[in-house]
Structure formats: C-alpha cells, structure tokens
N, C-alpha and C positions, 0 to 999 in steps of 0.2 A: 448716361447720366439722366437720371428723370428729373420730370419737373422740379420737383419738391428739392432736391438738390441741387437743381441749379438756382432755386431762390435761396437756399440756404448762402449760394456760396455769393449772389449777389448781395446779399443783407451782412454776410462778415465782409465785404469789399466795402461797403458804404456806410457801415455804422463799428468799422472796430476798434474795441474799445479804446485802443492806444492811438488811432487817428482823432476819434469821438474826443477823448480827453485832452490833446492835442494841447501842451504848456500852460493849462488852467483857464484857458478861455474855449468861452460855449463855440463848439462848430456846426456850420449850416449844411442839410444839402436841402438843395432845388430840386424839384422835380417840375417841369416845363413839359410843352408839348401843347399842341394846336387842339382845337373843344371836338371830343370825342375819341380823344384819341386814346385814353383808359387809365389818365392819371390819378382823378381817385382811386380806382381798383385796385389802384398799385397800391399809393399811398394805404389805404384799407388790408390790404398785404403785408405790409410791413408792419401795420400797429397790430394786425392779428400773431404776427410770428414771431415780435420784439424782444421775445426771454424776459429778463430784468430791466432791459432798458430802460431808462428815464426818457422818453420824445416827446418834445414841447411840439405842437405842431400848427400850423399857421393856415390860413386857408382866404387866399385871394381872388373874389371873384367879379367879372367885370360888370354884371348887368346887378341891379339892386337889391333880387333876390337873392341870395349862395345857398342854393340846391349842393353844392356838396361838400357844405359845412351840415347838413341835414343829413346827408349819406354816410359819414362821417362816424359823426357825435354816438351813435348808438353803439358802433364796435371798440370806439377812442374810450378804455376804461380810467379815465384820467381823475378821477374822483377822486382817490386817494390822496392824489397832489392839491385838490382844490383846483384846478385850472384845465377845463374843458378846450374843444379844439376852438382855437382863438378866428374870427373869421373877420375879413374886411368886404366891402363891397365899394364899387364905382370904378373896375379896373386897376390899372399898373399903382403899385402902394407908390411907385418911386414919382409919378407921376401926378397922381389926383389924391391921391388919401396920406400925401407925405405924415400928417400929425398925429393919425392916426396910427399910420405903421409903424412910425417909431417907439410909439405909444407902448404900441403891443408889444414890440423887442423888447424896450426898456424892463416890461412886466415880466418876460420869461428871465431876463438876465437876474435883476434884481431879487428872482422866487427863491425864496426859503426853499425848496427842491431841487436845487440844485443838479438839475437836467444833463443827461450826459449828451443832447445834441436837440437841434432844431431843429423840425422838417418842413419847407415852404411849399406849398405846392399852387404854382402861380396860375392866373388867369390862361387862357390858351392866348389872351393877345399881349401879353409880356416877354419882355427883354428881359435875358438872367442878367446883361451886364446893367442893368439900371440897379440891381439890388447888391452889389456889391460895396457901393460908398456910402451906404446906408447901414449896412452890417456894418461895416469898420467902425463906424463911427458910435456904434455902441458895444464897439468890443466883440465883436461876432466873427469868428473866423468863418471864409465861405471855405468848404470843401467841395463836396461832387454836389456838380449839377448833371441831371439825367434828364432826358429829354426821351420822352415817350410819341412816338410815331405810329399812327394807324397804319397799318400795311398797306388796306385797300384803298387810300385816300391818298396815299405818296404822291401818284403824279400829280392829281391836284393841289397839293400842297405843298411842293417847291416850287407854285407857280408865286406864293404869297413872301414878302421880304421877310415877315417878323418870323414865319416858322423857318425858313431858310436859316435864318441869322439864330432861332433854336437849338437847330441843328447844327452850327456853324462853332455855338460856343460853350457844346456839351462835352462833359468828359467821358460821359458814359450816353448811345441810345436806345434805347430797347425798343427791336420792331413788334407792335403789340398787332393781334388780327391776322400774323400773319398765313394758317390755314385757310382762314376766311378768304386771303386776296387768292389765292391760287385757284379758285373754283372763276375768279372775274378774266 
C-alpha cells in the first residue's frame, strides 16, 4: 500500500459520508497532538484531498499569534462558502476563549452551507475531553479524534500529562516523523 493510499483510506475512515452525516447533525473530528508534532500538515492534507466535502474547520492556537491559521488559509479553498478557516488564540477554547469558541460553533452550525463535518485542530496543550460538552451543547456530534505524535520526540513526550492523556483519549494516532526517529 503506498502512501497516497493509505491516506485515501484514512480520509474515508474519518470523514465518510454516512458517519460525516451521522442523523442530521454536524460531526466533529479533533485532530490533537503535542507542538510540532505535524497537525497542520495533516490538517492541510485533508483540505488538499477532500473531494466534495463540505469542512468547516477550526483552528486553536495557544500563544496570541495563530501561525497555523496562516499556513492554513492559503490551501483552505473555503471562499465559495463565505467562511475562511475560523481561528482562536489564547489556548484551550474550553478553557480561556469559552465565548469565543462557542461563538464560532454557533457560526458553522448555523451556515447557510450546510457542512458535511467540522475539523478542530487544537492547540498541542489541549485536552480533546474538554471539547466535548461544548460540541454537545451546540448540537455537535464529536467523532474521531486523532492524535498526531512526532516519532522522534515520543520519549520526551510521555514524560508530559496533557500529551499522555492525548494519547490516552484518541481513537485514532498517527506516528508522524517516523523515518526521521530511526536514524536517532
């Protein structure tokens, strides 16, 4: 299986249509994972490969600036919808930017475009379980969350609680880098 097929067959595991459509309400996935670990690329992956999909997508970052709400926005061809990739800063939405994040749900659920799914892709110091009573509560069904892991950073990074508990409450994790760690 080469690459390109085995993302094929990631991207129908996590956005198919009849999970995506899931009894009339919008479903989420998460993509989590500790900083550097390659969750825009992916993210950016997915909006490159999407078919027809409709992906709302969300983009939470902890320091002030969101450098990858910038990386982002040029491949995210979302014009057509009116609604560019939506971005928060100051960390965990469930946390520090509660009126904000809800904010921005509210605005994808509500769209005239009617989105066949959401894609969050959180700060590397977020909890996927904080955003789960937050979807609920505006009608967001959570599906896959995915946790993306640098290869060569693993050991240092089980040493930390929050990517532990990343890793702990993914459905899916994809070890990214990992040619790069075998040379360490």
């Amino acid at each position: 299986m080469d690459g390109n097929e085995m993302s094929l067959g990631f991207e129908n595991l996590v956005f198919n249509r009849n999970w995506a459509l899931g009894g009339g309400r919008l479903s989420c996935s998460l993509v989590t994972g500790f900083l550097g670990s390659g969750k825009t690329t992916l993210v950016n992956h997915i909006l490159n490969h999407r078919a027809d999909l409709r992906i709302a997508v969300l983009v939470n970052e902890f320091g002030d600036t969101d450098i990858d709400s910038l990386l982002l926005n040029p491949s995210h061809s979302n014009s057509a919808f009116d609604l560019s990739t939506l971005s928060l800063t100051h960390g965990c939405p469930c946390c520090h930017v509660h009126g904000p994040f809800r904010d921005a749900l509210q605005k994808i659920v509500n769209s005239k475009h009617n989105f066949d799914c959401l894609l969050i892709e959180t700060s590397g110091l977020a909890s996927p379980d904080k955003f789960v009573k937050e979807l609920e509560e505006v009608g967001i069904c959570l599906g896959y969350t995915v946790t993306v892991v640098d290869a060569e950073a693993l050991p240092k990074i089980l040493s930390l609680g929050i990517a532990r508990q990343q890793l702990q409450l993914a459905d899916l994790v994809l070890l990214n880098k990992y040619v790069l760690s075998l040379s360490c």
